[in-house]
KESEFI-761460 format. One record per residue (C-alpha): x, y, z. Coordinates in steps of 0.001 Angstrom, whole numbers, padded with zeros to 6 digits, always signed. Layout:
BEGIN
XYZ/...
//
This chain:
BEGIN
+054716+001028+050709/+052449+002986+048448/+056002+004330+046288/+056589+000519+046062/+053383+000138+044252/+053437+003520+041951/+056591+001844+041140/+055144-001152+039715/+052936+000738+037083/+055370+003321+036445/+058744+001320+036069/+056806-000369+033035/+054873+002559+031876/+057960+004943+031718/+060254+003021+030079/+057593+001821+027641/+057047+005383+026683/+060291+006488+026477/+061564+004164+024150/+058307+003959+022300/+059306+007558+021790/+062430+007645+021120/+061840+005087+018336/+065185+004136+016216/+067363+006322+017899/+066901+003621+020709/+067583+000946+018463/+071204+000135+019740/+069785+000077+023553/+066573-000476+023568/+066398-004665+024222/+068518-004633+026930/+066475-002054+029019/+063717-003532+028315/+064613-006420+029138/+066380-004246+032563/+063279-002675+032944/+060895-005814+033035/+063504-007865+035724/+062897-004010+037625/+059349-004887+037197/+059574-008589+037913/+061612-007628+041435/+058903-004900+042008/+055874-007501+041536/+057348-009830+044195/+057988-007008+046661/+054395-006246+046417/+053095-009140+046411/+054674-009560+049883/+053690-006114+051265/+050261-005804+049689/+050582-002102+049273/+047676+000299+048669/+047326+003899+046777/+044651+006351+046371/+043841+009434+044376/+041230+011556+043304/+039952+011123+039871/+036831+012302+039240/+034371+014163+041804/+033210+011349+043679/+035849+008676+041785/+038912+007788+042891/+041550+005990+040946/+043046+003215+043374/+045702+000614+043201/+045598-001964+045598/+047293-005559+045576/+045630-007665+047004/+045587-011931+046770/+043950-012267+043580/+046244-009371+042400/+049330-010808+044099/+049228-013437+041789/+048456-011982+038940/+051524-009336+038798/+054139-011499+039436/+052674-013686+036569/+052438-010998+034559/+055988-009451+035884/+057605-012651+035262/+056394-014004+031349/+057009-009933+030521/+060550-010644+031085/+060746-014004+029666/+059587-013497+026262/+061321-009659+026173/+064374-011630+026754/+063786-013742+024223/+062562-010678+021542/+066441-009341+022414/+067518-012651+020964/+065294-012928+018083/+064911-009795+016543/+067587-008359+014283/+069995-005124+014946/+067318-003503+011890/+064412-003812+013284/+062661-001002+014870/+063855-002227+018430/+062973+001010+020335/+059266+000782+019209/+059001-002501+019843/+060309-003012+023124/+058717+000381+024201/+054912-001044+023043/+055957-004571+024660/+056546-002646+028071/+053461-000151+027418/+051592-003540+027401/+052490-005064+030273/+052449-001893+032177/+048846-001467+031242/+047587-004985+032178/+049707-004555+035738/+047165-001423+035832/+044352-003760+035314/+045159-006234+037449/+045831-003701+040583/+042665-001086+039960/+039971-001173+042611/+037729+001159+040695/+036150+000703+036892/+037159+004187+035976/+040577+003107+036217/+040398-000096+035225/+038322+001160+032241/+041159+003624+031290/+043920+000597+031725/+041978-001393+029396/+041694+001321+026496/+045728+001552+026445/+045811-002062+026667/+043480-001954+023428/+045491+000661+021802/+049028-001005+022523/+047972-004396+021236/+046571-002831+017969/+049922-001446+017498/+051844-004928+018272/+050050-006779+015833/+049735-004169+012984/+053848-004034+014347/+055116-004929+010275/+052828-001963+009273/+054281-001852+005769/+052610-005125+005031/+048953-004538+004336/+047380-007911+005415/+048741-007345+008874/+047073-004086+009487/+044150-005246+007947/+044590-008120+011005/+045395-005360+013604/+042319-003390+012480/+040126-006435+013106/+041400-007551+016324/+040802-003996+017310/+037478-003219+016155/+036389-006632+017313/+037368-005934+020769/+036501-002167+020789/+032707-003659+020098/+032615-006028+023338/+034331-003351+025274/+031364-000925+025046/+029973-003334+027798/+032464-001878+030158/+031372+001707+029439/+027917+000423+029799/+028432-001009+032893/+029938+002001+034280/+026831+004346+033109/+024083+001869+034699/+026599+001997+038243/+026507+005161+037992/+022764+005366+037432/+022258+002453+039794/+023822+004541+042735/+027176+002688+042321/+028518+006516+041723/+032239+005831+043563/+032836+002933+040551/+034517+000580+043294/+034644-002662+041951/+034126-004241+045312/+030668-002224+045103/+029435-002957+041716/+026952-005880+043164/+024856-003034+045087/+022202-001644+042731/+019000-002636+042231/+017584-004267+039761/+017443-003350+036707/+020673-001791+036961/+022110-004684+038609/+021516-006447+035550/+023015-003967+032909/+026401-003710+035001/+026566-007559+034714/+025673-007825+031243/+028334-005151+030391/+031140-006706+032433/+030451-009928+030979/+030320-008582+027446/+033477-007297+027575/+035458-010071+029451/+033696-012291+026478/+035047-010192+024014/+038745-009603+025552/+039229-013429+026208/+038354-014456+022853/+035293-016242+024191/+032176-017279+021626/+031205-015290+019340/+033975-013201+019542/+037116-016128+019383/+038084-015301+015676/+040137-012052+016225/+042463-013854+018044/+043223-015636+014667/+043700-012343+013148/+046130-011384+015643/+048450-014313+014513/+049722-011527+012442/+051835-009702+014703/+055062-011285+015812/+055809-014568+017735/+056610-012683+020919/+053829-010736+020540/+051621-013619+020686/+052953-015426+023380/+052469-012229+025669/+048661-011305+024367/+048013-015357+025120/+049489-015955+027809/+049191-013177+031165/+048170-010486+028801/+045222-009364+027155/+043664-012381+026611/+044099-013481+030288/+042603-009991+031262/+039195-010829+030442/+039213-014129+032511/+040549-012198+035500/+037633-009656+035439/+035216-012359+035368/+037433-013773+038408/+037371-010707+040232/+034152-009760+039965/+032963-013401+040966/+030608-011680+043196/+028627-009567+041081/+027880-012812+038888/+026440-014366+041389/+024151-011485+042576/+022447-011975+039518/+021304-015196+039527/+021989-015785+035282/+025443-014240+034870/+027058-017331+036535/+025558-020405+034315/+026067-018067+031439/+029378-017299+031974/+029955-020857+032604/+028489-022388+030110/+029964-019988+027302/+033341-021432+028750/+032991-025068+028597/+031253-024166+024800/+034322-022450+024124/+036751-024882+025379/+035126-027521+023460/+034632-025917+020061/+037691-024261+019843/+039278-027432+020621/+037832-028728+017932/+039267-025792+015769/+042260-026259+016945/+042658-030018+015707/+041876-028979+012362/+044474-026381+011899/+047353-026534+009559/+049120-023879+011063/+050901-024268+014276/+050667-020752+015378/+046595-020609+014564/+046417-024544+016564/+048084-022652+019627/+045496-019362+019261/+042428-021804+019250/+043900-023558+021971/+044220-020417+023749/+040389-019923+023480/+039311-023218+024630/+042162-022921+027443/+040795-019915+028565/+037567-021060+028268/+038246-023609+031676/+039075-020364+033444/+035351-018768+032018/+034186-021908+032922/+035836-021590+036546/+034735-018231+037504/+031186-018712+036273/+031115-022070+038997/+032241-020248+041260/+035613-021814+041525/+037802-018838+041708/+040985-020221+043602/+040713-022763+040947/+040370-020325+037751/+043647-018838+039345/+045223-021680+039118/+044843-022648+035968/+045146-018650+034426/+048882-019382+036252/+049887-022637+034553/+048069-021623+031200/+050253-018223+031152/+053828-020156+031518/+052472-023111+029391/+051258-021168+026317/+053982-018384+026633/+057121-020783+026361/+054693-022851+023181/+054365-019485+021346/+058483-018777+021688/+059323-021946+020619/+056808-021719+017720/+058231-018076+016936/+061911-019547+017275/+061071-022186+014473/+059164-019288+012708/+062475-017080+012874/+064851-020196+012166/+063001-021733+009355/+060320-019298+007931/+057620-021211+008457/+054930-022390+010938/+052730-025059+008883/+052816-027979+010964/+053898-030356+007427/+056886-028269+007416/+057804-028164+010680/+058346-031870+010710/+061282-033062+012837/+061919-029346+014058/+062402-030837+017589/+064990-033072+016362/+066994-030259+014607/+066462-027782+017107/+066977-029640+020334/+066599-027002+022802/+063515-025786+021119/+061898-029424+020747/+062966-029608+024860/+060552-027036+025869/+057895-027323+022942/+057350-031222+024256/+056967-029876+027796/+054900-027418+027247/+052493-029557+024237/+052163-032203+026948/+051439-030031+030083/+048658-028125+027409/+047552-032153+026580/+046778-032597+030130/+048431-035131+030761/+049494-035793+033954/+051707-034919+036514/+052430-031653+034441/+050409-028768+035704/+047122-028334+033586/+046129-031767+034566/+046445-030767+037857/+044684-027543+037327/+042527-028648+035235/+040707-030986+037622/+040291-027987+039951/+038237-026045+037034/+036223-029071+036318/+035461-029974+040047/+034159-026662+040074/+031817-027340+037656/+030944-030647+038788/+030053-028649+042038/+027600-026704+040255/+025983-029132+036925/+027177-032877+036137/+026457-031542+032234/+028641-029017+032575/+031758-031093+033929/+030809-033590+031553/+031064-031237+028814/+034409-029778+030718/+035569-033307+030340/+035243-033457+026552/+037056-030477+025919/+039945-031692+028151/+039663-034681+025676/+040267-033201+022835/+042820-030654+024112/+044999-033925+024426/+044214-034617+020913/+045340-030909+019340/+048854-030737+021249/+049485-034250+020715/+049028-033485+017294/+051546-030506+017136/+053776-032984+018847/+053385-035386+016206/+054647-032973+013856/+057764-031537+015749/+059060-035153+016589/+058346-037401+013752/+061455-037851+011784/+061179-036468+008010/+059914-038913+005677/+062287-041204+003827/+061580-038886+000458/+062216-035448+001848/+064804-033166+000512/+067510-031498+001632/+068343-028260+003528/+065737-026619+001423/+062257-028495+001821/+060620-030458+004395/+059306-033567+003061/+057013-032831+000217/+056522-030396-002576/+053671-028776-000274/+056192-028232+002630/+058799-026123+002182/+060527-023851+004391/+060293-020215+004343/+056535-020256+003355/+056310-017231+005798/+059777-015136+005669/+063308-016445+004742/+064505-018241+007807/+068015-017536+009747/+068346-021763+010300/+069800-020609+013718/+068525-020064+017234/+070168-017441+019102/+071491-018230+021918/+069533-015552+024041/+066455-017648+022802/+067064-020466+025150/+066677-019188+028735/+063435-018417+028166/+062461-020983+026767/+063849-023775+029166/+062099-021475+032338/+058835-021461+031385/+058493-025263+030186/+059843-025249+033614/+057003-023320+035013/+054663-025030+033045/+055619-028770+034073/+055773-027872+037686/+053286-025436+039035/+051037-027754+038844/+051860-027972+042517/+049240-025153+042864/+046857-028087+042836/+048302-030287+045650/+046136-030098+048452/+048188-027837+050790/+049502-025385+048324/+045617-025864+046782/+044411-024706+050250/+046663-021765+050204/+045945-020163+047463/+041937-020390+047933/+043067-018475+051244/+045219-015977+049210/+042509-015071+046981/+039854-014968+049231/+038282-017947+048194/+038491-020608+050923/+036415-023664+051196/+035947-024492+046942/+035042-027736+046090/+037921-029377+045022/+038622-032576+042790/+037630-036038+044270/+040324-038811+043442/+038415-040547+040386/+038193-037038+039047/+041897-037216+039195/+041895-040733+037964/+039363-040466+034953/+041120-037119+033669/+044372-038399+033290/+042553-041823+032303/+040985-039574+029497/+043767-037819+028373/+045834-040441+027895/+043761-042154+025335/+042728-039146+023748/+046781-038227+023463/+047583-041641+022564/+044759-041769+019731/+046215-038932+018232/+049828-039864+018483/+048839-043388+016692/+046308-041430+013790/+048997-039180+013313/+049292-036504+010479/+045862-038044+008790/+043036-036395+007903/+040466-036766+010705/+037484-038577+009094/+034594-036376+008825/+032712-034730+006039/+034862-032461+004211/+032603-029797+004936/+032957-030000+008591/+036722-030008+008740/+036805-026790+006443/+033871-025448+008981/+036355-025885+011543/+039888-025016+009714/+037815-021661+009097/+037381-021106+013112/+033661-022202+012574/+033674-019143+010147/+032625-017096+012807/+034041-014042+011283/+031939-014197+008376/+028960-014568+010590/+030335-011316+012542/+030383-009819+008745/+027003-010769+007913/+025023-010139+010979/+026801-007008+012660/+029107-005451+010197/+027305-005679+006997/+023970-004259+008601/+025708-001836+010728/+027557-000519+007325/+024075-000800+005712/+022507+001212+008157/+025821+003807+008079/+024778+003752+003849/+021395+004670+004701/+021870+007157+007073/+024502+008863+004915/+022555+008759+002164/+019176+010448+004124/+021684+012926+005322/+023039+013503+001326/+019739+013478-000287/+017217+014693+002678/+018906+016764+005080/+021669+018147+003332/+019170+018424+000038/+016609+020694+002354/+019743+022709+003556/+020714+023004-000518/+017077+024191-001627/+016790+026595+001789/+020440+028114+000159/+018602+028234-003389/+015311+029633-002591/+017191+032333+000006/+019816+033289-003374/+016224+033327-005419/+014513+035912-002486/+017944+037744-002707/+017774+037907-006388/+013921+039283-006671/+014672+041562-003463/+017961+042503-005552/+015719+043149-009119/+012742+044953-006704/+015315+047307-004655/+017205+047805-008624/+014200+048604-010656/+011867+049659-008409/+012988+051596-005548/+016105+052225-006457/+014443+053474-010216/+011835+055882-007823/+014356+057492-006027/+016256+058334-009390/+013343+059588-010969/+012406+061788-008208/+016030+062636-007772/+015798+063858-011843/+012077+065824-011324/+013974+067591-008127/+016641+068477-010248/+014416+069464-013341/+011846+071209-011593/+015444+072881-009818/+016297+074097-013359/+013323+075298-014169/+013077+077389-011055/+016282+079034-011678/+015292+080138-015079/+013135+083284-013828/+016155+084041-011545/+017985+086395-014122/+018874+089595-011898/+017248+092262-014295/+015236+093992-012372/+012944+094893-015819/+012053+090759-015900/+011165+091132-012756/+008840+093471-013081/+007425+091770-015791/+007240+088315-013972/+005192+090162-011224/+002595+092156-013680/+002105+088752-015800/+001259+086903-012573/-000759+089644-011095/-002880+089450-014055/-003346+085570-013995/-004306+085584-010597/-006625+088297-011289/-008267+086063-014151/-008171+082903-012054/-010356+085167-009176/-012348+086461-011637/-013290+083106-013138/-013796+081174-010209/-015494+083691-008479/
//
């Protein structure tokens, strides 16, 4: 069984790489095996999720890397398996034979394979590793149209945004680590002591926060909007984005050895859900409406694990994952067919694109929460969990639901209304401020291969809200090892669906109108409550101050005292150079010259006549004589 599971990573991996690789020469073949290699995948996932296979291998001294599927993990791979295929079947339909296909398909598999890693690692170190590639490949998706500047700008920001929370996870390792927690088991990252206990939990939750887009951090998943439509409807749905959720999931445990971690958590869910539910009704934009609505979506899973209600987080990570995967294809489809994705363009798109408008409605209404589709269902199973644990915080729960009926109702509005009695042809879309093509010249077709998808996962999305029912409901909690959650009582049922229903039917009847608040607000929320800018002002601005400063001690301080120790050591040279020149140097000449003087004068007497001699000898016979006789 363990090949079964090496297979699962390394189906996705391989391929990934090889076509990533092989780049444009891969162009001709590369959408069908990816698309062959995620069904490989998808078949793989299901296998085991049946057999529950588990590997092992040493790392590390003392750290293993293991993959182990387990019931939490059973669900998630098939999910992630299953939209994988779906929207790489659709990418074969949408993008055109120039496109760099090979590269694409190859980071779209790279991807997937990484978050199957993630989703199967029982220890940090691996899971840690997984996440970096995860990281890396999603930089690459959305910077994908690299030669247009604004969208690597985009990439860069997602990236460094995430790359900032995911220092938590490193973090976390180190105080494990520290904390006696040396074998980085995940199952074993509740027992150290405090204080370490604390700094494992603050790290993990840091970077969940971070990955799933949760406040502060929710703006780079605006900036991601860059990359294409298929790219956005994996990193939304079972991806990256859901990989946060499922850490906080997974390590339910260690948040509630803490004591804090758990209200925390929760609470930054239900704030998320709520404000970016807000941001998401005052988008223009249907792609940015469905990336806030990710946040607040995934901020009822939050919400879940920090209750405690893990079955129920499942759940609704499940129905989210088809629901927002099969919204983001059919807004890339209108994207591809008619260049645009401002909601006042996209008016009647439904009606002109019936297969598209099929699925969008599904999907809009099961993210409305309206009921019997599935997020209703699931939903109620987040918020009962909250209920369980603070009235204030299902209350809360409960106003976010409210006005998640109000953004996709919205979008709805948009897609179905007919085109006003004034708009123009082929070309525009009602007004002068609504044209087509605002975004790319559109193909005004949708290819066939488009469709499948499509219809499957507003399939998935309406239906598996049968995870809720009460013996499927009871199943699962066994599956994940979470039996005996509080689940929803029946006028939970009944006042969610009695909520949603006027909050959808409020917005269907107010329609495309400005909502009436103070201009300043809306703009506060059109500009994702410009949390970016705060990001700007608080971290990067003083962290690039700081860099300044520091660069600037190193220029003018350290580097300056390495510049005058280089000056005054050529000055030393110099006078040592002048001293050794002139003065010892000069010495040894001159005593070099009296040598050879005083040489020249002792050869004179040598002359070889013997008479000179003689006379040499009598002269200094008779000054020595004198000399004795004097100093005698």
């Amino acid at each position: 069984m363990s090949a079964l599971l090496w297979l699962l990573t390394a189906v996705p991996l391989g391929a990934g790489a090889g076509l990533a690789l092989a780049g444009r020469r891969a162009d001709g073949a590369a959408s069908w095996a990816g698309v062959a290699a995620a069904v490989v995948t998808l078949g793989l996932a299901v296998g085991a999720a049946v057999a529950r296979p588990a590997v092992s291998a040493p790392l590390f001294a003392g750290v293993r890397a293991g993959l182990r599927v387990d019931g939490l993990s059973a669900v998630m791979v098939i999910t992630v398996a299953a939209v994988t295929a779906c929207v790489l079947l659709f990418s074969a339909g949408e993008f055109e034979e120039s496109a760099d296909r090979g590269r694409f398909f190859g980071l779209m598999l790279l991807f997937a394979g990484a978050m199957l890693v993630t989703v199967t690692a029982t220890t940090l170190a691996l899971l840690l590793m997984a996440w970096e590639v995860m990281g890396a490949t999603s930089w690459a998706l959305i910077g994908f149209r690299w030669r247009q500047e604004h969208r690597v700008r985009a990439a860069d920001a997602a990236f460094l945004t995430t790359r900032t929370a995911d220092l938590g996870l490193y973090l976390a390792a180190g105080a494990a680590v520290a904390g006696g927690a040396g074998s980085l088991r995940l199952d074993r990252l509740a027992d150290p002591g405090t204080p370490w206990l604390h700094v494992v939990t603050a790290g993990v939750v840091l970077a969940a926060a971070g990955k799933s887009a949760q406040l502060p951090f929710s703006f780079w998943l605006s900036r991601a909007m860059q990359g294409p439509s298929p790219v956005s409807a994996l990193l939304h749905s079972a991806t990256m984005v859901a990989a946060g959720a499922y850490l906080l999931l997974r390590l339910h445990p260690l948040l509630a050895a803490t004591g804090w971690a758990g209200p925390l958590v929760a609470w930054t869910g239900a704030a998320t859900a709520l404000a970016l539910g807000v941001v998401a009704v005052a988008q223009p934009d249907l792609k940015q409406l469905l990336a806030a609505s990710t946040c607040a979506q995934v901020g009822f899973i939050v919400l879940a694990a920090g209750s405690g209600g893990v079955a129920a987080g499942t759940a609704q990570l499940v129905a989210h994952a088809a629901t927002k995967a099969g919204l983001f294809l059919a807004a890339g489809a209108w994207l591809s067919a008619l260049g645009t994705k401002r909601l006042t363009a996209l008016r009647s798109a439904a009606r002109a694109y019936p297969v598209v408008g099929i699925a969008f409605t599904l999907g809009a209404l099961t993210l409305a929460g309206l009921p019997p589709l599935s997020l209703w269902a699931t939903k109620d199973e987040t918020l009962a969990a909250a209920h369980h644990e603070d009235a204030a915080l299902y209350a809360v729960g409960l106003a976010a639901a409210a006005v998640s009926a109000g953004y996709s109702v919205k979008a709805l509005w948009y897609v179905l209304r007919p085109l006003p009695e004034d708009a123009e042809d082929a070309g525009g879309a009602g007004d002068a401020g609504a044209r087509y093509d605002t975004e790319e010249t559109g193909t005004r077709k949708v290819a066939p291969a488009m469709r499948p998808p499509l219809l499957l996962l507003a399939f998935a999305a309406a239906t598996l809200g049968v995870l809720a029912l009460p013996g499927v409901s009871a199943a699962l909690a066994d599956t994940v090892g979470a039996s005996g959650e509080a689940g929803p009582r029946p006028w939970q049922f009944g006042l969610s669906a009695g909520v949603a229903l006027g909050a959808g039917a409020l917005a269907w009847w107010w329609g495309g109108r400005l909502v009436p608040v103070p201009g300043v607000l809306r703009e506060w929320a059109a500009g994702w409550l410009h949390l970016e800018r705060a990001a700007h002002a608080l971290v990067v601005r003083p962290v690039l101050g700081l860099a300044r400063a520091v660069a600037a001690f190193d220029d003018r301080i350290v580097d300056g005292a390495v510049r005058m120790t280089a000056r005054g050591g050529l000055a030393a040279a110099r006078t040592a150079a002048r001293l050794d020149d002139d003065g010892i140097d000069a010495l040894v000449r001159a005593t070099a010259a009296g040598a050879r003087r005083l040489g020249r004068w002792a050869r004179r007497p040598q002359t070889g006549l013997l008479h000179q001699y003689y006379t040499q000898a009598a002269v200094s016979f008779a000054v020595l004589t004198l000399i004795a006789l004097l100093v005698r």
